[in-house]
C-alpha positions in Angstrom: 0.0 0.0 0.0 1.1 3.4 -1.0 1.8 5.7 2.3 0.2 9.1 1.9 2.7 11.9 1.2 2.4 15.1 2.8 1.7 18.3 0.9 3.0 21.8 1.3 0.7 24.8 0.5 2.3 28.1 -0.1 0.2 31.3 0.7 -2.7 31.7 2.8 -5.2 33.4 1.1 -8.7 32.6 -0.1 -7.6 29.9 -2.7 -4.5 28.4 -0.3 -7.0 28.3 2.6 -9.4 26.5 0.6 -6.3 23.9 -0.7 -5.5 23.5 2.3 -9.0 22.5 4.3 -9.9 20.3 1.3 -7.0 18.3 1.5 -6.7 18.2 5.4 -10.0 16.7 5.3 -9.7 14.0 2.7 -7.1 13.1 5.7 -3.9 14.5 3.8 -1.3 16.2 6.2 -0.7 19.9 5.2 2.2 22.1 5.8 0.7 25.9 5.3 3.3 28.2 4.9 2.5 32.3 5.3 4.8 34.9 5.4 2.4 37.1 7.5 2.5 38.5 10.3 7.0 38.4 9.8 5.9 39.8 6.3 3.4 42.4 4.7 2.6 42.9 1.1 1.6 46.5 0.6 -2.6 45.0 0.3 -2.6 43.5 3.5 -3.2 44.9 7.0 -4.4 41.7 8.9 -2.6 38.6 10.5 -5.6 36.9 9.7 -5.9 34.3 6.8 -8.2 34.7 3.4 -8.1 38.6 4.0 -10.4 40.3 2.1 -8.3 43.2 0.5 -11.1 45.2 -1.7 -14.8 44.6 -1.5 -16.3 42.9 1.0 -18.8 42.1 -1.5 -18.6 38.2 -3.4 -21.3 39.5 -5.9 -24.4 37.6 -7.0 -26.2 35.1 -4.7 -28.6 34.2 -7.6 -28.2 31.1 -9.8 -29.3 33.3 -13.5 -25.6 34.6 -12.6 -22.5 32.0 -13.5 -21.1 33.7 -9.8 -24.2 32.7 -7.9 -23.6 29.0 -9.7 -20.4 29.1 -8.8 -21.1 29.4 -5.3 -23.8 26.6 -5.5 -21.5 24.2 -6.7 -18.7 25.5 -3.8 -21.6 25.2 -1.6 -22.8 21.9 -2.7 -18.7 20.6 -2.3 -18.5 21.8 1.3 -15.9 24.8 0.7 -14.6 26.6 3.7 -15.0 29.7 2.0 -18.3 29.7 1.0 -19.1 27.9 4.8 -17.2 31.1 6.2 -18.9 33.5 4.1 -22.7 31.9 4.6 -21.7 32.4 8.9 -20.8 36.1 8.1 -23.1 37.4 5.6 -24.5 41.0 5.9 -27.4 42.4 4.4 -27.0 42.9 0.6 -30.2 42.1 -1.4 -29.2 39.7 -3.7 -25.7 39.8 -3.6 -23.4 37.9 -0.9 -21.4 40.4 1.5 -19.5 39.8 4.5 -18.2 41.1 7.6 -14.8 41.1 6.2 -13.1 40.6 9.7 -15.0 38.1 11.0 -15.2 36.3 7.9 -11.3 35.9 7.9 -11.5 35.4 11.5 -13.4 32.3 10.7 -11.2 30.8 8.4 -8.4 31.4 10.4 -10.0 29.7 13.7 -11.1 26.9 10.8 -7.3 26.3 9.7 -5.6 27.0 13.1 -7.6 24.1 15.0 -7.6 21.9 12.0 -5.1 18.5 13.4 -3.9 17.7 9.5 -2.9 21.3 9.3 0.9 22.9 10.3 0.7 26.5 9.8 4.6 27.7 9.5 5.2 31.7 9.7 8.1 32.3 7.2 8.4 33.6 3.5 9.3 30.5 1.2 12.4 31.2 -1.2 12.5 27.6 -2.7 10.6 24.7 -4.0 11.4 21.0 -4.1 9.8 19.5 -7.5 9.9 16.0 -5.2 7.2 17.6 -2.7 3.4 17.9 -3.7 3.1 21.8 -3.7 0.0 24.1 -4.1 1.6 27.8 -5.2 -0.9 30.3 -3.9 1.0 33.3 -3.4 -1.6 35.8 -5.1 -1.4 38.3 -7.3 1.2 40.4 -5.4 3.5 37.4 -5.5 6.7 38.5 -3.4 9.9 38.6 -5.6 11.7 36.0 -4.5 8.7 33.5 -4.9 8.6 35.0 -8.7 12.3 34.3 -9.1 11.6 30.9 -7.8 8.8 30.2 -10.5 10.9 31.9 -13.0 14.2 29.9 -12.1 13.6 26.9 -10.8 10.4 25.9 -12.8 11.0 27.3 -16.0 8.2 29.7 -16.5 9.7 32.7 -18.5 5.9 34.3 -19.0 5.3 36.3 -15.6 2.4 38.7 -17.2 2.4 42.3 -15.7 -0.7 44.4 -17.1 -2.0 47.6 -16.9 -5.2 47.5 -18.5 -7.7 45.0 -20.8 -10.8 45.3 -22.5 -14.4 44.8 -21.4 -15.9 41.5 -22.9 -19.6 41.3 -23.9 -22.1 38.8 -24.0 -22.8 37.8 -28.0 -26.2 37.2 -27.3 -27.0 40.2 -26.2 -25.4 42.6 -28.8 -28.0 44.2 -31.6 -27.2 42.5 -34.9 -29.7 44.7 -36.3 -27.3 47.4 -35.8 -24.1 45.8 -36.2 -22.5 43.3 -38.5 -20.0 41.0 -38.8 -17.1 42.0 -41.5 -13.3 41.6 -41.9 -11.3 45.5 -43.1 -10.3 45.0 -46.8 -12.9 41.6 -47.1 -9.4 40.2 -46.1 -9.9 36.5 -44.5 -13.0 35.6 -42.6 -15.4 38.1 -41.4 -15.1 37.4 -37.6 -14.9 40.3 -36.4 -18.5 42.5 -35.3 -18.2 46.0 -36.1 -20.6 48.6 -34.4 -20.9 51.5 -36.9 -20.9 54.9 -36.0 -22.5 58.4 -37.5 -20.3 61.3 -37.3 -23.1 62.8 -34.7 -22.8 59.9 -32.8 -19.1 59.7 -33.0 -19.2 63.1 -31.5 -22.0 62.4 -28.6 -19.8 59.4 -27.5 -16.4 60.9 -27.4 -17.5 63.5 -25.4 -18.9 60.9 -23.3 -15.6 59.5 -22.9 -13.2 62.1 -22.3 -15.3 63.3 -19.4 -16.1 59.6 -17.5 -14.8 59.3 -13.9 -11.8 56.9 -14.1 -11.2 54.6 -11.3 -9.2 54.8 -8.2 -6.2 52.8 -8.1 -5.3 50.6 -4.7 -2.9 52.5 -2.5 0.3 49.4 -3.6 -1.2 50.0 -7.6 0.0 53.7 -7.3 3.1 52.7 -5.4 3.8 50.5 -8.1 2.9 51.9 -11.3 2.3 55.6 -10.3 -0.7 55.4 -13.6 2.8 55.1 -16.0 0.7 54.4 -19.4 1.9 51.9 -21.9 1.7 52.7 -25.8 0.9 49.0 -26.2 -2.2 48.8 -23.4 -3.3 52.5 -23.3 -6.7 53.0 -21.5 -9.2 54.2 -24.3 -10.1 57.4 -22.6 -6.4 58.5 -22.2 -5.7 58.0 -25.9 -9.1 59.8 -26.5 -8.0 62.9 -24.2 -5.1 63.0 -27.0 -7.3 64.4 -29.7 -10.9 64.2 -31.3 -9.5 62.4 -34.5 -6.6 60.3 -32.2 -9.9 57.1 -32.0 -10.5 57.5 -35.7 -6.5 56.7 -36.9 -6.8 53.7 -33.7 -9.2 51.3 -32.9 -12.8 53.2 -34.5 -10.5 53.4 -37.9 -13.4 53.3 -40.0 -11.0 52.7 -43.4 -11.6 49.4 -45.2 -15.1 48.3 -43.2 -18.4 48.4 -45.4 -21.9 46.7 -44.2 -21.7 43.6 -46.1 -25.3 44.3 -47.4 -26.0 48.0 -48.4 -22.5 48.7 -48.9 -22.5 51.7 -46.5 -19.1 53.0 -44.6 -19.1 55.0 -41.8 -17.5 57.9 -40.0 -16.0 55.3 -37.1 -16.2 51.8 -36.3 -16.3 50.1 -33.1 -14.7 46.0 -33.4 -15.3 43.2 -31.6 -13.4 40.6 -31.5 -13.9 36.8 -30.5 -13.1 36.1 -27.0 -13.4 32.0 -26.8 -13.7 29.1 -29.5 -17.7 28.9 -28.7 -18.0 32.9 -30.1 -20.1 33.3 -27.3 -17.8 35.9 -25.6 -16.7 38.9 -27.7 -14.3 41.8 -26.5 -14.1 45.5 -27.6 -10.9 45.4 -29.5 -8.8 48.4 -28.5 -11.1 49.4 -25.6 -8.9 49.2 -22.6 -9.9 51.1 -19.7 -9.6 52.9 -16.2 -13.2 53.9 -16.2 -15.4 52.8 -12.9 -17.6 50.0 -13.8 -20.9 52.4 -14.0 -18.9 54.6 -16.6 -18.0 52.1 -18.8 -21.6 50.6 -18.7 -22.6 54.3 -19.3 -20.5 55.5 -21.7 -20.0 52.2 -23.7 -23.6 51.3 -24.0 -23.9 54.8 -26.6 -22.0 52.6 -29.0 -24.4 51.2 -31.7 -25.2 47.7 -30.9 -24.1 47.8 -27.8 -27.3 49.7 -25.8 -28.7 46.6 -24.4 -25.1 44.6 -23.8 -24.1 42.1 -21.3 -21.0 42.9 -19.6 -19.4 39.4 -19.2 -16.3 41.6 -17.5 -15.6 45.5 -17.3 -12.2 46.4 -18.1 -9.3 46.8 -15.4 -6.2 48.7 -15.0 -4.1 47.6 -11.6 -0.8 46.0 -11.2 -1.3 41.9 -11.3 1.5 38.7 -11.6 -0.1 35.9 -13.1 1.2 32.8 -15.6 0.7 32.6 -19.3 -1.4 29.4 -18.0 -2.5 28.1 -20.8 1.0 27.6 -21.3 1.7 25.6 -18.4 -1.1 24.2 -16.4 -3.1 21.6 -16.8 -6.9 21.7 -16.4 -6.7 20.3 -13.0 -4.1 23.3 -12.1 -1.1 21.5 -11.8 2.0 22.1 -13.4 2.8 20.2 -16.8 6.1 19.9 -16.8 6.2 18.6 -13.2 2.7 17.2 -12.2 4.0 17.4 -8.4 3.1 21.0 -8.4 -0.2 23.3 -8.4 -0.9 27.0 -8.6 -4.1 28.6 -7.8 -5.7 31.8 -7.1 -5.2 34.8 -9.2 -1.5 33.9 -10.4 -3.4 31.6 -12.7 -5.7 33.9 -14.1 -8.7 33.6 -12.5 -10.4 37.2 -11.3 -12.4 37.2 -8.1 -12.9 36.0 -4.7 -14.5 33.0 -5.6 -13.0 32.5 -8.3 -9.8 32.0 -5.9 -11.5 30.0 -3.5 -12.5 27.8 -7.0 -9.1 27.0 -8.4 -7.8 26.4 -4.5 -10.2 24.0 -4.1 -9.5 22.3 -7.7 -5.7 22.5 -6.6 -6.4 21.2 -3.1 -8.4 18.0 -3.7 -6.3 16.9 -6.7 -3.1 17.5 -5.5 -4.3 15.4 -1.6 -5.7 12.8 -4.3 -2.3 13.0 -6.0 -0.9 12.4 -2.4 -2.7 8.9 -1.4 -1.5 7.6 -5.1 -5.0 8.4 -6.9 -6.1 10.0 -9.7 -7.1 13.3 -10.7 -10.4 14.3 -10.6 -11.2 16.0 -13.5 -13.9 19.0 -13.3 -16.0 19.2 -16.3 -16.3 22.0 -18.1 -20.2 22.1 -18.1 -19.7 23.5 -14.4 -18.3 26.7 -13.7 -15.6 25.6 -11.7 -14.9 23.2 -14.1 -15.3 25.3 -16.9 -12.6 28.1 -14.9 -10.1 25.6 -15.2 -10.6 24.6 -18.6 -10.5 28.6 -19.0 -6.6 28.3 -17.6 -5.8 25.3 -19.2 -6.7 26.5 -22.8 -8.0 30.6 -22.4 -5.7 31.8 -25.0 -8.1 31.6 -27.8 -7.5 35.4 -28.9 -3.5 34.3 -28.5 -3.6 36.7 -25.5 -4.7 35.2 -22.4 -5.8 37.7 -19.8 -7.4 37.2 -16.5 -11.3 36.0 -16.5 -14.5 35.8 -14.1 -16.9 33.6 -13.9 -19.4 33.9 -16.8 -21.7 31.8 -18.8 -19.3 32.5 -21.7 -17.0 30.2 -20.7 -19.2 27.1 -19.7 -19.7 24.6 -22.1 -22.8 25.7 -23.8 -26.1 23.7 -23.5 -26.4 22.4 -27.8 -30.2 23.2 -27.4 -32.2 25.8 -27.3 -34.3 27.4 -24.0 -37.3 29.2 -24.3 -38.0 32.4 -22.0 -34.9 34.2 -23.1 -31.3 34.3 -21.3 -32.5 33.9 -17.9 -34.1 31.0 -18.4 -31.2 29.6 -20.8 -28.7 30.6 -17.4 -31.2 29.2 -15.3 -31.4 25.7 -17.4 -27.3 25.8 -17.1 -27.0 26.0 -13.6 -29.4 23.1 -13.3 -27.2 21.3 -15.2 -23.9 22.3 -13.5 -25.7 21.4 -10.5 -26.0 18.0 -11.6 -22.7 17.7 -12.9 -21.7 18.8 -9.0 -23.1 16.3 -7.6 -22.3 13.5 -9.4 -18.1 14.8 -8.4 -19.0 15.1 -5.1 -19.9 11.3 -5.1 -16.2 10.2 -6.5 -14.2 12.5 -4.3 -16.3 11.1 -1.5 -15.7 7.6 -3.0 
């Protein structure tokens, strides 16, 4: 018989936390290792674990909304994070919030007292490829963990971005107003292009130039100081540049005609395919700074685009994460050395829960991985599933970039629901729900 081996975790956050618990509790000896309290990143302020460094909010609690699934199927699993965050809630309508210090509080207590778990207080500056490992360091990975993954494992892609695009539900966008067309009728039409009249041209740039940017974190402005890339440049900035600046960049009108009445236009909006299924589409040369209500405000004047989905506003903050798609597997581990797992936002997935996802992905594969058994594989018709399948193989566009939960990314149904999207999201969490349950009865197995 194989004897268990134990596994080192290395951050304790929401998605090292979760790692952790899940493979304490398949009876796997853990070895936590956080650098707090001996060491601070700029973000943190507590010695407490799974600190909560922005909103207190984990978004929707409703199951129409691929974050609402994804706490279901969290929920269903028996995560800690969604156990500590249920104990803690606060009023919120239909979103879940928390009391941000007790909810850490919780999970702390919960990892502290757990008797497979040994928390050791120190920064890490190595890793032995022999040792099952679960790399959770975060977003604000410290440098000499980066060096380590750099070095020792090989990974020459350590991503640092300023900005990226919003992304937009296809099914929502008014094909009645745009079309789909390639510049020059060069190669396949792929692209959707939201045509603009020089009036509305006008009415939307001045929208732009005067939107309320966003604030940055205290470490972003450390860090970055809002230093402005020619190659990522927020779409408001270049705007503020000159009326015409959008018409020579990404609304350059030359070369686009409506494919039926052979019209052109004074500017030209493009959207480009975000995944393999089309089902995600992103505003090509729309990065921004803009608060989430301006960009909702201000981008939904662009033909096409009134009634739109926002599958994920743009962002502009420092971040580390891998190329992943390069490197990971689907179950989070490490191709080139199956003995080792990331997860949390250094993989590229965006949000709290979305940490708490890949952790727990990371945690119960890498414990199974331990006691000499397979992988469980999550499918991709759940949305924790379909987040790792989004790491494993997101670089569609050939640029992979950091993703929420969204129906775009879940496997989509083959069939059609009537009652519109909400009922088509509703008949997809049903599904996922399914799927959930049916895992939970082979890791329990």
């Amino acid at each position: 018989m194989t004897e268990t081996r134990i596994i080192n975790v290395i951050g304790a956050g929401l998605a090292g936390c979760e790692a952790a618990f899940q493979a304490a509790e398949l009876g796997v000896k853990v070895k936590l290792y956080e650098m707090k309290p001996n060491k601070m990143t700029p973000a943190h302020h507590s010695n407490n674990f799974a600190e909560l460094v922005c909103s207190n909010s984990l978004r929707s609690d409703e199951l129409s909304n691929a974050i609402g699934v994804l706490k279901a199927e969290l929920r269903c699993l028996g995560s800690l994070i969604m156990e500590a965050a249920d104990k803690n809630k606060v009023p919120a309508g239909s979103a879940l919030a928390v009391d941000r210090e007790l909810f850490s509080k919780y999970v702390t207590d919960k990892i502290k007292n757990h008797p497979n778990i040994e928390i050791i207080e120190r920064e890490v500056d190595s890793i032995n490829p022999n040792e099952i490992t679960v790399i959770a360091t975060g977003p604000l990975t410290s440098e000499k963990m980066a060096n380590v993954i750099h070095n020792d494992m090989c990974i020459d892609k350590l991503h640092f971005f300023d900005a990226a695009a919003p992304i937009v539900d296809f099914d929502t966008i008014n094909m009645e107003k745009a079309f789909f067309a390639s510049r020059y009728n060069k190669g396949d039409a792929d692209c959707i292009n939201c045509p603009m009249t020089e009036a509305e041209y006008k009415d939307f740039y001045e929208a732009l130039i005067s939107a309320q940017e966003a604030e940055l974190h205290d470490f972003d402005k450390e860090s970055q100081k809002l230093t402005v890339f020619e190659g990522c440049m927020p779409v408001e900035v270049m705007a503020k540049r000159g009326f015409e600046t959008l018409l020579y960049g990404p609304m350059k009108p030359v070369g686009i005609e409506n494919p039926i009445t052979k019209e052109t236009y004074f500017a030209i909006v493009q959207l480009r395919k975000e995944n393999e299924n089309g089902t995600m589409y992103n505003l090509v040369g729309f990065q921004t700074h803009l608060t989430f209500a301006e960009q909702k405000r201000v981008f939904s004047k662009i033909p096409g685009l009134e009634d739109a989905t926002f599958l994920r506003y743009g962002v502009m903050h420092r971040n580390t994460y891998l190329d992943s798609p390069r490197y990971l597997t689907h179950n989070y581990s490490l191709a080139s050395n199956e003995n080792i797992y990331f997860a949390g936002q250094m993989t590229g997935v965006e949000g709290y829960i979305e940490s708490a996802s890949s952790g727990f992905v990371a945690g119960i594969n890498a414990a199974r991985a331990a006691k000499g058994e397979s992988s469980v594989d999550f499918s991709d018709e759940t949305v924790i599933g379909a987040l790792a399948h989004y790491v494993n193989n997101g670089a569609y566009s050939g640029n992979f970039q950091p993703m929420n939960a969204n129906f775009g990314i879940v496997a989509p149904l083959g069939y059609k629901v009537k009652g519109g999207k909400k009922a088509r999201n509703e008949e997809i969490a049903k599904r996922a729900l399914s799927k959930i349950n049916d895992l939970k009865r082979e890791i329990e197995e």
